[in-house]
C-alpha positions, 0 to 999 in steps of 0.5 A: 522904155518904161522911163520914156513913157513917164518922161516928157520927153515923150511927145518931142520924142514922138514929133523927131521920129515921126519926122525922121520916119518921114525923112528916111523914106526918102532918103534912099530913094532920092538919088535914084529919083533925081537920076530918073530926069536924067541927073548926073552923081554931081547934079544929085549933089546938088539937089541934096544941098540944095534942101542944106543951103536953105537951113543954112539960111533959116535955121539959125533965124528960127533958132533964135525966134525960139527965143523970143516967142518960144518952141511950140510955134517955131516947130509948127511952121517948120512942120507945115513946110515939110508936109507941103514939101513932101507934098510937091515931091510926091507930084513932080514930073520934073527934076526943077520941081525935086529942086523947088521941094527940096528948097522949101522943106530946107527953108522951113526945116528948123524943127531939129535946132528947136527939138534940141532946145526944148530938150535944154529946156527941160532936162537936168544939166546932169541928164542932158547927154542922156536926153539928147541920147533919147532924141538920137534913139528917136533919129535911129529907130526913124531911120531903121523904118523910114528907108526900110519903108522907103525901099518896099514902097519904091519897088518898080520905080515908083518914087511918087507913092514914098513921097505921097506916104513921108507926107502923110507921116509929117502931118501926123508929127504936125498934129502931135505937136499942135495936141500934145506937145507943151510950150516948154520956154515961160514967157519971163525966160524968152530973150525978146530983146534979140531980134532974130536974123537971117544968117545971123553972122553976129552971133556965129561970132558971139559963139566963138567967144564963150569958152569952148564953144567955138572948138566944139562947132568946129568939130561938129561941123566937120564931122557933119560933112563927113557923115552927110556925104556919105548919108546923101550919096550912099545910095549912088556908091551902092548903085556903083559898087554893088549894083544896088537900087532904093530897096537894098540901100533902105535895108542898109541905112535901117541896119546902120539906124538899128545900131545907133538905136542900140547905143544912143536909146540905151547906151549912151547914158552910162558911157557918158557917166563911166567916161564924160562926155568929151571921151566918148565923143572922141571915141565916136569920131575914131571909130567913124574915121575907122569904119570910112578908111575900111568901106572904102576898100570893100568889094562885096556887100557882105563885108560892108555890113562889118564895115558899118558897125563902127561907122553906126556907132561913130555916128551914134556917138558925137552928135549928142554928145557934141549938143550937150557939151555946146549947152554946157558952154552957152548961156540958158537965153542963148541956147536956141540961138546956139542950137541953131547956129549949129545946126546952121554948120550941119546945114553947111556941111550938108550943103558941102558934103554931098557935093564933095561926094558927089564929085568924088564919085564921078572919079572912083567910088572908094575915094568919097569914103576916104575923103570922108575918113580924113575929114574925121581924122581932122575932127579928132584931132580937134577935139583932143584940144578940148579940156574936160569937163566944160564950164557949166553955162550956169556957173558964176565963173563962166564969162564970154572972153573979151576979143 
């Protein structure tokens, strides 16, 4: 904690958490407030990936604007539509209105790519794994209190004031950034000769052309739908199973976000040190797929608190592992083009994810957990492929291949 305070990485690390503390809040509640207008599992789905759709529209076009004007902007306009977002969520008394929140707030929603690419800016090529851990600590300790708030602030139904709360908790993240956030990209490093682009196809293509790039997408884009179904409908599995409502699903998405925290403020530094990062994103992906066969066979709620520790852990571990390999693979102009294409593929995933759940759980409860462990299996086995280490994208040698 005390290298954090000197770090600066210290105010993005305020902005991501403060934005997921805000996130989380309405995580575990959404679902249940869909279901008040009379949503079914299959609609809830949709009003999940409907928020992903829009990211898998402007992610990668904010991304890559990162380039050519810098961060600090992109992460202002990003913040402002989620305040408003949060806004419209706290007032609907409609489920068109949950719909057109959730639409807006995917649309402005790029702060994660930019959040990522500040970090590439900024951090050492040896540090990066460690840093990106620190922004996953800062997802972690958002998502302990986030649905943990959200449950106590849910209580006898009301999910307007949660909404009301995550709105307030975004504009602050909005003015850290517009006080004390630095520009981290110099104007002589921005790519102004990019134009950026809505659904940026081209450079998806590129991507796959620099080394392992692609691969390393790939992976991450399943592992993402894996982990968004389960995210998204974990509330609707309780609510089936257990006969949970938004407050017992907070705590439990506080307990998984407390376990991550552990791993990625703490841990995830020495283990990417004692064994790289290509094997400790592997044992992440095992223990997740693990943790989704064991969930989905599980018939009282206290043997899923057992279950999630090696799902928490095997969602600890990939991501920022999976971010700093795909900086290692992307040229310095082009990584927050690259971060945004990949969180272009989150965004599908998301988009995917819930609805895959969503219609898995209208046929039986255990059947989204094993759609989601088979999933990882086939992220797994792609990223045995992998060669340790990548390529430096500074390195001479490293050249995109011919097509």
């Amino acid at each position: 904690m005390t290298r954090l305070l000197r770090s600066p990485l210290l105010p993005i690390f305020l902005i991501v958490f403060v934005g997921l503390l805000g996130f989380g809040i309405i995580l575990p509640l959404l679902p249940l407030y869909a279901q008040q207008f009379g949503a079914s599992p299959l609609v809830v789905g949709l009003l999940l990936s409907s928020y992903s759709l829009m990211q898998l529209v402007a992610t990668p076009y904010l991304g890559a604007l990162s380039d050519r004007i810098g961060r600090r902007p992109v992460l202002i306009i990003s913040q402002l539509g989620t305040v408003i977002s949060f806004v419209l969520l706290g007032l609907a008394n409609s489920l068109w209105l949950l719909f057109v929140a959730r639409l807006l707030d995917g649309l402005s929603g790029g702060n994660i790519s930019t959040a990522q690419a500040y970090i590439s800016d900024i951090a050492e090529e040896r540090d990066r794994a460690r840093a990106y851990g620190l922004i996953g600590a800062a997802f972690g300790l958002g998502f302990i209190l986030g649905p943990a708030l959200g449950g106590l602030l849910s209580r006898g139904h009301n999910y307007h004031l949660p909404a009301l709360v995550a709105a307030g908790i975004s504009a602050v993240s909005l003015l850290l950034t517009l006080l004390v956030l630095p520009e981290s990209l110099p104007p002589e490093q921005r790519n102004v000769q990019r134009v950026p682009r809505i659904l940026d196809l081209e450079g998806l293509r590129a991507a796959f052309g620099y080394g392992q790039l692609g691969l390393i997408l790939v992976i991450f884009f399943l592992f993402n739908l894996a982990q968004t179904g389960f995210q998204g409908l974990f509330a609707l599995f309780n609510a089936q199973r257990f006969g949970f409502g938004a407050r017992e699903t907070g705590y439990l998405l506080a307990y998984v976000g407390l376990l991550g925290l552990v791993l990625q403020g703490g841990l995830i530094g020495p283990l990417v040190r004692r064994w790289g990062e290509l094997h400790v994103m592997r044992a992440g992906l095992l223990l997740a797929a693990l943790g989704f066969f064991w969930a989905a066979w599980i018939q009282h709620w206290q043997v899923l608190l057992l279950a999630l520790i090696p799902l928490a852990i095997g969602f600890a571990l990939p991501t920022p592992t999976a971010n700093s390999l795909m900086t290692r693979e992307s040229p310095p102009v082009e990584r927050g083009r690259v971060l945004g294409l990949s969180q272009s593929l989150a965004a599908l995933a998301r988009v995917l994810g819930p609805l895959l759940t969503g219609l898995a759980l209208e046929n039986a409860s255990w059947l989204a957990f094993v759609i989601a462990g088979l999933i990882v299996i086939g992220a797994l086995v792609l990223a045995l492929r992998l060669t340790p280490p990548a390529q430096p994208a500074e390195d001479p040698r490293f050249r995109p291949k011919v097509a």
